[in-house]
C-alpha positions in Angstrom: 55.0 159.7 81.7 55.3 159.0 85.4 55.5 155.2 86.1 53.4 154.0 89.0 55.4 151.1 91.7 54.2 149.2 95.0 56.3 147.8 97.8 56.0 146.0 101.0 55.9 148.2 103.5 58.3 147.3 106.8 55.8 144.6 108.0 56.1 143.1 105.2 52.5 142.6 104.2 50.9 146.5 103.7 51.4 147.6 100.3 52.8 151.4 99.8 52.0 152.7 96.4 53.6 155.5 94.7 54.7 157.1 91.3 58.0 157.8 90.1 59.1 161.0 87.8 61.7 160.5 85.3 64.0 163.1 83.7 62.9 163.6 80.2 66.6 162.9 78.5 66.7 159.2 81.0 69.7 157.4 80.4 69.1 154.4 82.2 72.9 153.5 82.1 73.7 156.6 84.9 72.3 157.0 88.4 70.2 159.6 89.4 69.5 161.3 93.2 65.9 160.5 94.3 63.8 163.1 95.5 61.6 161.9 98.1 57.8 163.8 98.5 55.3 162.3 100.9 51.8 163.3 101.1 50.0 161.7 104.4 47.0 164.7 104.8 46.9 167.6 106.1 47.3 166.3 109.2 50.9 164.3 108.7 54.7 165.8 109.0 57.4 164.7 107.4 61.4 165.1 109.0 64.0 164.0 106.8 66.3 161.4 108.0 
């Protein structure tokens, strides 16, 4: 099941929520990459860094 988070946002007060996808075999001992999807509306872009 995805696991919902929050986190400060960079003033430190906003709260960005979000939900995090785990591979179905999760070893929690190994890293894994993170794959990063925004939606802001259909009026938002997204450029990677």
């Amino acid at each position: 099941m995805p696991e919902r988070f929050a986190a400060k946002g960079r003033d430190g007060k906003t709260d960005i929520w979000g939900v995090m996808h785990f591979p179905a075999n999760l070893d929690r001992s190994r890293k894994y990459p993170v794959i990063e999807k925004i939606y802001a509306g259909s009026h938002g872009q997204y450029v990677p860094k």
